[in-house]
N, C-alpha and C positions, 0 to 999 in steps of 0.2 A: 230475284226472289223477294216478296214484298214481306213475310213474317224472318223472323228474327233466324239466323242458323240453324239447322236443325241439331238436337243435341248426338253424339254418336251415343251408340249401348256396345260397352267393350265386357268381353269374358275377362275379367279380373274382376268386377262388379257383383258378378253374380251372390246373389245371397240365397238357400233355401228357401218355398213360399213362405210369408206367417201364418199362414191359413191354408188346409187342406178343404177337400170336398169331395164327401164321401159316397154324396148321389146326389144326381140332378134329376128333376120332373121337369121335362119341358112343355107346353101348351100352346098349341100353333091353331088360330084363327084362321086360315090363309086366305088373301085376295093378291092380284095383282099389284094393284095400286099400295094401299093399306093391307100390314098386315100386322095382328095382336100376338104381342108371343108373352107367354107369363111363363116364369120358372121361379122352382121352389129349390132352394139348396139346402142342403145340410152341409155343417161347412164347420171345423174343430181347428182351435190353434195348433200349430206344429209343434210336437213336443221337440222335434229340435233346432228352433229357435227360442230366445231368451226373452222369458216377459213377454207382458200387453202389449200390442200394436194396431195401431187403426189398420181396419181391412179396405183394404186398395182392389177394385175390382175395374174391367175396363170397358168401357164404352165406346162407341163414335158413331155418333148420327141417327143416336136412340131419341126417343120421346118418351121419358120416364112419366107414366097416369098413377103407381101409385108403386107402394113401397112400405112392406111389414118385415117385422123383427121379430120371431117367437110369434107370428098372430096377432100382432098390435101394429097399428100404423104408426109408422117413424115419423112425427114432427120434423117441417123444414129445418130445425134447428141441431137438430141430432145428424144428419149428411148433408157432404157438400157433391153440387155436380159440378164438375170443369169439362172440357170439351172431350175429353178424350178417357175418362174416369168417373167414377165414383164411390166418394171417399165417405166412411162412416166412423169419427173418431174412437170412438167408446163400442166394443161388442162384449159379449160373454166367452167365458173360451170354449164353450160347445154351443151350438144353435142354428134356428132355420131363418134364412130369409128369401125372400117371397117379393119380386118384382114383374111388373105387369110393363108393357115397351110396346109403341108402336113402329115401325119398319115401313120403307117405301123400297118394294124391290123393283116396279117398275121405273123406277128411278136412279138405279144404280147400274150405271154404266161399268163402276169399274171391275164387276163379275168378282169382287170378293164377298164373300157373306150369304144373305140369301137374294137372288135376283132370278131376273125371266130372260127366259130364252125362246123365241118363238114363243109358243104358251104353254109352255112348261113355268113350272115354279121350280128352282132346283138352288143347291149352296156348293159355295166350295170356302173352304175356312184355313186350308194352309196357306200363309203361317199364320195370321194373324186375322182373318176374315169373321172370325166366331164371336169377335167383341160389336163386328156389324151385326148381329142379331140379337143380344140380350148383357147383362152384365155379367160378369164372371172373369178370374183371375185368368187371362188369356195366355198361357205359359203352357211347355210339355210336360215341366213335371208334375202339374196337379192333375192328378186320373183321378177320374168318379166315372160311377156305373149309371150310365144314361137310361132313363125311361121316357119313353114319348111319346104324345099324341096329336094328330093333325085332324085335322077338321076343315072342309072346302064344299064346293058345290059338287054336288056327284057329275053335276052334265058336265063344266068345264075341267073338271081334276076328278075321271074316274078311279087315277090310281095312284095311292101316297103312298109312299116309300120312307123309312129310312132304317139305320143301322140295328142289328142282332136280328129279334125272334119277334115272327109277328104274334102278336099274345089276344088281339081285342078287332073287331070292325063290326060295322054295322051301321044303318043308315038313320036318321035324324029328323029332325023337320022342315020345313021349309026347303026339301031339295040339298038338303046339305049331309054329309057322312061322316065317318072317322074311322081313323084308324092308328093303333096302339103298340108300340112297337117297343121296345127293353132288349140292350143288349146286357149278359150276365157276367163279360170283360170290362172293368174300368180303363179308360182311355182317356187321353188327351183331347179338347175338344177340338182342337184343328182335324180329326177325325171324324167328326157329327157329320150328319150328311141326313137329307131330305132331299126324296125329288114327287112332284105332284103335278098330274096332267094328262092328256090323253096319249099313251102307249102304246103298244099291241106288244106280244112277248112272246121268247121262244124258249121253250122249256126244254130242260134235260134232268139226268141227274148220276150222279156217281159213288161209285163206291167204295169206300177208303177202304187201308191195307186193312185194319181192324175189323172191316165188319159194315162200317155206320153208310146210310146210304144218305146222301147229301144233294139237297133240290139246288138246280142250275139254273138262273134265269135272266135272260136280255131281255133288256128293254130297250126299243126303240119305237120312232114315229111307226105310224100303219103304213105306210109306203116303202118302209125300208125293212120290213120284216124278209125279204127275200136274200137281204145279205148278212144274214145274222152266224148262218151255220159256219164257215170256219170263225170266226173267235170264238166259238163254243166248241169247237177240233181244238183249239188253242189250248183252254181252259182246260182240258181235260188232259191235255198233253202235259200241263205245267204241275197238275196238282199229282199227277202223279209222279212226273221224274221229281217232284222234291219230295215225295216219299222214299223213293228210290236212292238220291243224291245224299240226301241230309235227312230221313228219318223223319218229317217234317207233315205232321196230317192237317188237314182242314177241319177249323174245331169248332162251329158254327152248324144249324138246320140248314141253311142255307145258302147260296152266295150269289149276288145280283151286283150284274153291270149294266147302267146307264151310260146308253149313245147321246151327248148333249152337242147343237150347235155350236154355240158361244160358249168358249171354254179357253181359257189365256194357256193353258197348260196342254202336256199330252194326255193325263187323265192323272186319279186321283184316288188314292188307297184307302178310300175313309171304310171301317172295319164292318165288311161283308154288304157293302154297300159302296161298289168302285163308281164312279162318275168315269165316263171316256170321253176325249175328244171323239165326235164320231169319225173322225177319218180314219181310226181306231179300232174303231169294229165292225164298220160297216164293207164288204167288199161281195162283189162278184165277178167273173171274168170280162164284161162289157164294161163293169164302171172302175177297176181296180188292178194295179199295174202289180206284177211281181213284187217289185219295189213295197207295196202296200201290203202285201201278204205278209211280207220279210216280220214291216213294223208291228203290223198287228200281232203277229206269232211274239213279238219281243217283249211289247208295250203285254199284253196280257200277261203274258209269264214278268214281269218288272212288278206288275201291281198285285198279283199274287204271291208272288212270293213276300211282300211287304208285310200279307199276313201275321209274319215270323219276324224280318227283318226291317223294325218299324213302327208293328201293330203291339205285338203281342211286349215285342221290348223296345222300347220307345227312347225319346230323346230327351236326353237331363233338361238343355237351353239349346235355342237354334244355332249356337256356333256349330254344335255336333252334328248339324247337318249329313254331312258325307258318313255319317256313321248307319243313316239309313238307305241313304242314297248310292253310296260309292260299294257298299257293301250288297245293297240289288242291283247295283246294273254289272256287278262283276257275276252275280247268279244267275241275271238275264243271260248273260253274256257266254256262260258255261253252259244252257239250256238250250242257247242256239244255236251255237255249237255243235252241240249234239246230237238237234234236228237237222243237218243239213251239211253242208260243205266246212268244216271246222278250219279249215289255213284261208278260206276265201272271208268268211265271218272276222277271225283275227284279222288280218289283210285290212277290211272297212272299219274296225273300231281302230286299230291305228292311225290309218288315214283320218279318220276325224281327229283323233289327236292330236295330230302332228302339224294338221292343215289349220286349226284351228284352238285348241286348246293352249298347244305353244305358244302362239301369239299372243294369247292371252298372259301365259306366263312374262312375258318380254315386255310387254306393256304396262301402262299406269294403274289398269283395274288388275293387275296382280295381288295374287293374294296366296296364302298358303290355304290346301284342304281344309283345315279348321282353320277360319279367319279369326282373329283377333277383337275386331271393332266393326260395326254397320250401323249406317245412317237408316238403309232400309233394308230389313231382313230378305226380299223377294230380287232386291237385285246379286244376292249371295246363289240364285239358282243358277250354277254357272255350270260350263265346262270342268271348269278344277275342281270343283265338287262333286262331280257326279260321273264324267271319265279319267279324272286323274284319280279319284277315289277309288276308281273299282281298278285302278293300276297299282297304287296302292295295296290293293287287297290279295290283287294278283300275286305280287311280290312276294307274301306273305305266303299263298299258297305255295308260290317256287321255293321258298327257302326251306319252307317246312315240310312238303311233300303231299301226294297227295292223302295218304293217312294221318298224317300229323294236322293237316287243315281240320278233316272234317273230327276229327279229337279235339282239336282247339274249341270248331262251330258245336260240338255237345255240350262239351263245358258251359261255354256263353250262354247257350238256350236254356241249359239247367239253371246253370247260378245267376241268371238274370231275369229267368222271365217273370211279366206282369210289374218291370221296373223302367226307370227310365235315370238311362243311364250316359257313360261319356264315351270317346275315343280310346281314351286307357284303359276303362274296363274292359273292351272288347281286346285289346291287344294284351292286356293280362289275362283275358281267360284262354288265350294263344301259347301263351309263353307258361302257364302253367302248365295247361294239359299236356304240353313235350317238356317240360323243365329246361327252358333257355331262357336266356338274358334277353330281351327284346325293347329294353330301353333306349339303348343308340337308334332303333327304329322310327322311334314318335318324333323322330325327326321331320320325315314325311310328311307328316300333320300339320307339324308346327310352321315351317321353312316354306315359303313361297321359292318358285323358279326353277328352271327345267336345266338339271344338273349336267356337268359335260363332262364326256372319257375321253381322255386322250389315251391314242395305243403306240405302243413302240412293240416291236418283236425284236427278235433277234435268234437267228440257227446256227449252230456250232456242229459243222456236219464231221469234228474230229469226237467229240466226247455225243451226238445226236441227241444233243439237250436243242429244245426250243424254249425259250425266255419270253414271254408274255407280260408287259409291265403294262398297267392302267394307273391311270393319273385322272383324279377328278377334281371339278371347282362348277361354281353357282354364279355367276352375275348377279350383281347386286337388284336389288327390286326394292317397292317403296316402304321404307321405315324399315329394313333389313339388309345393312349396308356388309354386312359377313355373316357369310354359313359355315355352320360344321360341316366336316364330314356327315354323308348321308350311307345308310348299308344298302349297297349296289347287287341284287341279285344280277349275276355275268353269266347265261345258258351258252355252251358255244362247244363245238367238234372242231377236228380239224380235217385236211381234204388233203387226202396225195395229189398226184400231179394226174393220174387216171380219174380224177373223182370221187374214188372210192374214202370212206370214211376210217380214221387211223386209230386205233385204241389212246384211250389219256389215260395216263399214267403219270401222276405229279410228284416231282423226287420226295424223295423220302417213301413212297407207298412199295406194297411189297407186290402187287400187282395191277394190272392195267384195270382201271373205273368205269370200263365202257366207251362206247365213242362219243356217246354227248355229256356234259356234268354242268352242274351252276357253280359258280364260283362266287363268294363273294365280298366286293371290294367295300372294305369299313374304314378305311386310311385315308389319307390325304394319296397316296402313292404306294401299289405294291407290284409286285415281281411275282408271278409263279410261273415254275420251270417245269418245264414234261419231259421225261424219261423217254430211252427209248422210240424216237423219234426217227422213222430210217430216210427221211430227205426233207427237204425245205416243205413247209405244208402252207396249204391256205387255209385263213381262218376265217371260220362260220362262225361269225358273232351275234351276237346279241339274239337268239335264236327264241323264234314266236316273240318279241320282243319283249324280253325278259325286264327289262325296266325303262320307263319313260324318260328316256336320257336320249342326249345326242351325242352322236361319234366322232370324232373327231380322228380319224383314221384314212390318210390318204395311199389311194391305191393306185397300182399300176393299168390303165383302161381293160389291157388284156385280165385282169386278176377277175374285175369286176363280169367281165363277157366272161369268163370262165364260171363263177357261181351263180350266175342268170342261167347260164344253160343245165351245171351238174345239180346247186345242192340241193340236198334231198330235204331241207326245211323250208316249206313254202315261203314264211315272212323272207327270209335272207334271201331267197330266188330272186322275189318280186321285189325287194331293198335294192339290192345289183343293178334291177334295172333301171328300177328308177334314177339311182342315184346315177349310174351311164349314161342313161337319157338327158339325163337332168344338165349334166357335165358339158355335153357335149350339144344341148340348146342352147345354155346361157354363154360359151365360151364365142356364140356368133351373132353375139349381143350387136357387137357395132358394124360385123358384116352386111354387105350390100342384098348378101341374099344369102339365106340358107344350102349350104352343102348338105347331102347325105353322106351318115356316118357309113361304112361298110358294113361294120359289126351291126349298127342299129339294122339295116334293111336284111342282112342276112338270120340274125335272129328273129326278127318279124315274118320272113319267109318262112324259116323252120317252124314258127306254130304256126303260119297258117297251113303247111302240107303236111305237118305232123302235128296236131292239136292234143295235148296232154288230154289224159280221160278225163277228168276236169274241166268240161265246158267253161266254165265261170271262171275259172281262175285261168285258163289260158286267155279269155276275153282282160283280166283283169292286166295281164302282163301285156296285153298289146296297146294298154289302155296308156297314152302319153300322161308322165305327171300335169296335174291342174295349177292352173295360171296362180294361184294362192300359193302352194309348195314354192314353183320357181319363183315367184316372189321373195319366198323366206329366205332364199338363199344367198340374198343379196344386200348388201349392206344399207343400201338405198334403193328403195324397190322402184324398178322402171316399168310403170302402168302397160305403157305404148308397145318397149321393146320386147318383154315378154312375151304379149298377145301375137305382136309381129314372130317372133319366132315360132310360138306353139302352133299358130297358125300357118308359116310355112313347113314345119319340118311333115306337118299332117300332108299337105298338100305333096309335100316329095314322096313320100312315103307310100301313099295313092299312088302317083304316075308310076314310080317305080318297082312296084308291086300291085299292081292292076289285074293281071290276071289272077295271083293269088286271092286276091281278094273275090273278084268275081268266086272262084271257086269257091273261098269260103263259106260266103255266103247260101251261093245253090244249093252248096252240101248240109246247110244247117237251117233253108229257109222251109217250112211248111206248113202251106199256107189252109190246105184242108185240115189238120191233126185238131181232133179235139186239145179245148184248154187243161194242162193238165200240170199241177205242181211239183211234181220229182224233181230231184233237184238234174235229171238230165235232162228235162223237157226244157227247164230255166236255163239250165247251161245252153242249149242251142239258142234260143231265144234272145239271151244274150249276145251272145257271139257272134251270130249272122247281125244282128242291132251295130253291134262296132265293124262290122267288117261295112254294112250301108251308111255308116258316117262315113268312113274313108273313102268309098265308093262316091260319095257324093260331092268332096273335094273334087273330083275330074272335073264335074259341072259339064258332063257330055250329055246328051239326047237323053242315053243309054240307060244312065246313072237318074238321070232326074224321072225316068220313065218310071222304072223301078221304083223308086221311094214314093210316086204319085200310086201306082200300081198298089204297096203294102198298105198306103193308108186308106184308098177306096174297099180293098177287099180283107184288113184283118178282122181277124173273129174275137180278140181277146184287143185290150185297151191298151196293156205291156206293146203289143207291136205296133200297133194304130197310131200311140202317144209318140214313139220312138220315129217312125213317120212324119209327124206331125213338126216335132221339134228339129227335126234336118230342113222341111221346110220353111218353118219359121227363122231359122239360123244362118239359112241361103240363100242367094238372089232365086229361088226356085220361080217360074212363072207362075205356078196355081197358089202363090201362098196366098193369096188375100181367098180367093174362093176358098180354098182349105179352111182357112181359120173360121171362115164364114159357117161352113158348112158344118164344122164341130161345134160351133156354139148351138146352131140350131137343133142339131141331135141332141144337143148332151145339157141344153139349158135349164132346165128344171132337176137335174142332178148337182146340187150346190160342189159336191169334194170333185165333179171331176172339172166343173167350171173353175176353181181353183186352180188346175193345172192349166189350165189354155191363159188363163190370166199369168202364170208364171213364166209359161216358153215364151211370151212375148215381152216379160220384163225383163229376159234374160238372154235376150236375141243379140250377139256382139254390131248385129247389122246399122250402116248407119243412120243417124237419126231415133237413137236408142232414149235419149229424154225427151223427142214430143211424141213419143210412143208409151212413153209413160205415162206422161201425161195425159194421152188419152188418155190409158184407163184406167188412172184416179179420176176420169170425167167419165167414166162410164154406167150407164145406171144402177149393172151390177155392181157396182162397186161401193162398200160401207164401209167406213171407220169404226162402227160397232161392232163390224162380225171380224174377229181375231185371223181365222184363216184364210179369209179374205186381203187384209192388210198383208200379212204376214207374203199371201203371193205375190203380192206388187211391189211394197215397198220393200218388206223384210228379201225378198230374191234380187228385187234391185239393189240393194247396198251391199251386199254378201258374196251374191255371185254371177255382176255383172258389171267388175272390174273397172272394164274400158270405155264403159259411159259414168258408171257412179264417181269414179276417180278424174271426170275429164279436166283436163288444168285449168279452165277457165271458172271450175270451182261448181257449176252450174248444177250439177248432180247434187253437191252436199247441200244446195242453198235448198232444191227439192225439197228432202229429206227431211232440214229442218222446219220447213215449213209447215209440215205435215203432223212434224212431232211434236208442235206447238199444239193442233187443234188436236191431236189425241190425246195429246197428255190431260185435257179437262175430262176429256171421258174415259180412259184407262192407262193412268200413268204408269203402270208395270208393266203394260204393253210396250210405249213408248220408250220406257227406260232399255227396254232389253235393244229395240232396233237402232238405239242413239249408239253404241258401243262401237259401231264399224268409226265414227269418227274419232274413239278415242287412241288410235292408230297414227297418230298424223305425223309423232315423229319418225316415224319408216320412209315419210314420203321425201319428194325433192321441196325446193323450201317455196318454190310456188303453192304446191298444193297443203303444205303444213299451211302457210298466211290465209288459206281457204277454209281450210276446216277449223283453224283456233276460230278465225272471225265467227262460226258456226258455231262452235261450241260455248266462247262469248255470246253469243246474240240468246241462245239458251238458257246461260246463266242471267239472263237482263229480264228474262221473260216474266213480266207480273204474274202473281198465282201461281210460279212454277212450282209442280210436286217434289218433295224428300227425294223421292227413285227418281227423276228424270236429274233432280240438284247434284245427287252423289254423282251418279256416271257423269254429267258434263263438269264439276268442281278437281275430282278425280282425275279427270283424264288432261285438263289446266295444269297441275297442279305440277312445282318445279320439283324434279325428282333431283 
């Protein structure tokens, strides 16, 4: 890196602004190229800081033309500009100042601030993108009540957008309009939002518990107004169940979401004016998989609810991050839950945890929920921040219940709102509104690493006590060499030897608790005993997975084949089997050839001729853990042996369940049935989908006729895609005419050409990097457009193992080559896709001398970004 270290900004630093601002006038010129923005502030010292201070406001890549104080122009001699600031030593403690700045958005690659997308003009300012359009204290806790006016040419920007209540419009001279917009909420400006350009829109509107009836509006291109209507099913669904959940109305005229192409994120909560990634809102059954509908129903309800948790109470400094984040995607996460299959939904937010969050815990870019220090705020959007947060939150709800939460969440939204606040406010307005101690809690916050229980039992079938002792501890992570004790919510029943569920009864109580309770472990090590116990039980732990820990609890094979088939809690079913499956993959690590397990093929049997009513969750239990899981599980993860295995035990599994499978499938495949979203329509869907992967291991006539068959004739994309990718992933013979044939249908639809770009970077088939390489040499293919990268390179390093990992190093040299030339045009892109190499001490020590040389070669790189320097310095660095 050719400038000097970057300096880190740590939370012990933080000092209150010296300077509030009270209201802003913004003034937007707009053009592509050049754009004029002038804003007027009102802006008071903070009565609680002490004394004068120069006012520090922040810039980057402004063209300051002029500059008044009170309505006098400011003398060069009276402020200084530095590259990234502007400093004014001497102000009044109350006053206006008045700055004029010119902008180049067509020139701004990195989609912070305001730039173009196709030809839209649109912003996005979290976290810190708001000082790329004008000067102003760019921090959360300074809220001003924003007024705005835009001004463009009516032909190319008939429609300008941004945040509250449109108040002014009306057209100009010279071909050009305006329009006036004031929200009557002071906000944080990483909330501002502007989009201007040609749209077309789908209106609705709704009407809250009170009374008030509320205008609904997407925007998107004129081509894609045909897939607008479910996110606006979405919207309507979200705004009410958080009336419903949490009391929670829509306090705005309005509410508009923007579909934008170029978009680093998945969308963006700026206050009644959401930006979305369009893969986000846009969907119909031809261009948009189940899977698509899942996000879009999540991703709308996440930025809505933001309204509240976010908007309305906002965040002291960006350490507090997860206090907006971790805290909606646990509300996303209760919302979709409740739309649909609730243990199959938990079931996929674990899985992502486990598969990928953990790792992050165990690695160099470890960090606790609220981090401590950042070089750059944007590579803090992590995993641990935003599902260990909402695990976190979960926690909280377990321990307090479900009345005790939403008494906690009143508290909070009374005594905070219209503030911006920390983690411990929100955990004290918890521990208030139930009067409990929730101190030892903020541990969570503070403490980086994914904590482990160890279990011991023990049955005493003369006195029918059962002893239950849990023992926990933390591996150390970086700059946090010992943890406290952390408070363990422990959900768990236990199970006779029939199955059936046993009353808990924990000594000392005068009667039995029910069959399920939380328990919870705040010690280093404790013991609790159950009563009245009338035979050895098995225990159902960690139930809905009550806290983001690991077990450490080894079992009998048969205990585990026993709670895969009985328990009546879905996580600990689908736990069973994974962890069985898992057991009994990796133990034939150095075998010449995979055996089948009995139990695995005989439980496989039984859901496929008896399929729980749960379409989706019996697909999910037939579903073999993912080459990343059985990875973790190993001290030194084997790239090769892995794949070898998952990929025989699939193939036994096939042969010797073949005709079950055929059944399956026939019985759940239909191919006439209108597209239809129930969640039993998806459960079939699904499950004939896994039963044609297995089916296609045979690699018979029979089996490849079939999968040729669903992709010429499905009606919906869910099945066509699911086709698509068995071909691409098998010696199938039609695959190049297949792949051929979908780009031609589907090439002028960008989000679904994104997925044909992915099944091919994700093909284990060989010859998986000059396949790559094609198509980073494809003409589709841009380093500018985000979900375009994101399908090539970002699914090659993440989830396609056995070529990104190949020992000759070849994949990572890829990788970085790429994240060299993106990093000049969007280093928070780059930064985020550089992280699979900061993993390398998991590997064998060939592939470690592979990816450090990569990650060296990174740090050597002249001009290299803050975000691209932290993640590769970080992941160097000697723990």
């Amino acid at each position: 890196m050719n400038e000097a270290t970057p300096r880190p900004v740590r939370l012990e630093d933080y000092r209150p602004p010296a300077y509030l601002v009270d209201r802003i006038e913004l003034d937007f010129d707009l053009e592509a190229a050049t754009t004029v923005v002038k804003s007027r502030l009102q802006l008071r010292r903070n009565p609680q800081t002490a004394g004068a201070a120069p006012l520090v406001l922040d810039g980057e890549e402004l063209k300051l033309q002029a500059i008044r104080l009170d309505g006098q122009p400011l003398p060069p001699d009276r402020y200084r500009l530095e590259p990234d600031r502007l400093v004014i030593p001497e102000v009044p403690a109350r006053f206006e100042l008045e700055t004029e700045v010119q902008i180049h958005p067509q020139a701004n690659t990195r989609l912070e601030g305001l730039y173009v997308s196709k030809d839209l003009l649109c912003t996005q300012c979290e976290a810190e993108g708001f000082r790329r359009i004008t000067y102003f204290p760019d921090r959360p806790d300074v809220m001003a009540r924003f007024r705005v006016t835009l001004r463009a040419d009516k032909t190319r920007y008939p429609v300008l957008l941004s945040n509250g209540n449109l108040i002014a419009q009306g057209d100009l001279e010279d071909g050009q309009h305006f329009a006036t917009w004031e929200d009557p909420f002071p906000k944080p400006c990483y909330l501002f939002a502007l989009v201007a350009g040609k749209l077309a829109k789908q209106t609705d509107t709704y009407t809250t518990a009170s009374g008030r009836n509320v205008l609904l509006e997407i925007y998107v291109e004129p081509q894609d107004l045909d897939k607008c209507a479910y996110a606006m099913e979405a919207l309507k669904r979200a705004m009410r169940w958080d009336e419903e959940k949490y009391g929670r109305e829509y306090d705005l005229d309005r509410y508009m979401i923007v579909a934008v192409s170029h978009f680093n994120m998945g969308a963006m909560e700026n206050k009644g004016l959401n930006l979305f990634n369009a893969q986000y809102v846009l969907a119909k059954p031809e261009t948009a998989t189940d899977a698509d509908y899942d996000h879009i129903l999540a991703v709308v309800g996440h930025e809505y609810f933001h309204n509240w948790t976010g908007n309305r109470i906002t965040l002291r400094d960006w350490f507090q991050l997860s206090l907006k984040e971790g805290l909606t995607v646990f509300r996303e996460q209760q919302f979709a839950a409740d739309q649909g299959s609730a243990g199959v939904r938990r079931i996929e937010d674990v899985n992502l945890l486990r598969t990928r969050q953990f790792p992050e815990d165990e690695g160099p870019l470890a960090h606790p929920v609220r981090p401590s220090v950042y070089l750059e705020i944007n590579n803090f959007y992590t995993l641990t921040v935003y599902e260990k947060g909402a695990e976190v939150v979960r926690m909280l709800h377990t321990l307090l219940g479900e009345e005790g939460f939403r008494r906690g969440m009143d508290w909070y939204f009374s005594r905070h709102d219209g503030q911006a606040v920390t983690c411990e406010d929100f955990v004290q307005a918890l521990a208030d509104a139930n009067r409990v101690d929730l101190t030892q809690f903020l541990r969570w916050y503070t403490q980086a690493g994914t904590p482990k229980v160890t279990v011991h039992t023990a049955y005493d079938p003369l006195t029918k006590t059962f002893a239950l002792t849990l023992r926990q501890s933390c591996p150390p992570t970086p700059g946090q060499p010992h943890k406290e004790p952390f408070v363990i919510p422990i959900r768990l029943g236990l199970l006779g030897q029939d199955g059936w569920e046993l009353p808990l009864k924990l000594q000392g109580e005068r009667a039995p608790g029910g069959t399920c309770r939380v328990l919870a472990l705040t010690q280093i090590e404790q013991t609790f005993v159950f009563e009245d116990v009338p035979e050895p039980p098995i225990v159902s732990l960690l139930r809905g997975f009550s806290a983001p820990v690991k077990l450490d609890y080894p079992r009998p094979r048969a205990e585990l084949d026993f709670l895969w088939r009985h328990d009546p809690d879905p996580f600990v079913r689908w736990d069973a089997a994974q962890t069985l499956i898992s057991d009994l993959l990796l133990e034939q690590l150095k075998g010449a050839r995979f055996q089948l397990d009995s139990r695995l093929k005989e439980g496989f049997r039984a859901l496929l001729t008896e399929p729980l009513e749960d379409l989706s969750y019996t697909a999910l239990l037939l579903t073999l853990p993912e080459e990343d899981y059985l990875a973790e599980q190993l001290p030194v993860i084997d790239v090769d042996g892995v794949h070898r295995v998952r990929e025989e035990a699939k193939q036994a599994l096939a042969e010797a369940l073949a005709e079950a499978f055929w059944g399956g499938y026939r019985r759940h495949h239909r191919p006439e049935e209108a597209y239809d979203l129930s969640s039993a329509a998806i459960g079939r869907r699904r499950l004939k989908n896994v039963c044609l992967e297995y089916l296609a291991c045979l690699g018979t006539d029979a089996a490849r006729a079939q999968v040729l068959e669903q992709f010429d004739k499905a009606c919906n994309l869910t099945d066509q895609l699911a086709a698509l990718k068995i071909i691409a992933h098998t010696p199938h013979p039609h695959q190049s005419e297949c792949l051929e044939r979908f780009y031609r249908r589907w090439r002028e639809e960008p989000l679904v050409i994104d997925k044909w770009f992915a099944v091919q970077a994700t093909s284990p088939l060989p010859g998986g990097l000059e396949r790559v390489k094609a198509l980073l040499s494809h003409p589709d293919f841009d380093l500018r457009y985000p979900n375009r990268v994101r399908a090539v390179l970002g699914a090659f390093a993440q989830r396609n193992p056995i070529h990104f990992h190949r020992a000759d190093g070849a994949g990572y040299r890829l990788l970085t080559e790429h994240l060299i030339a993106l990093d000049r045009l969007n280093p928070q892109l780059a930064a985020r896709l550089a992280q699979p190499l900061a993993a390398w001490r998991r590997h064998d020590s060939t592939r470690q001398q592979h990816m450090r040389a990569e990650l060296t070669r990174l740090l050597n790189t002249p001009g290299l970004s803050k975000d691209l320097f932290e993640i590769a310095s970080k992941a160097l660095a000697v723990t």
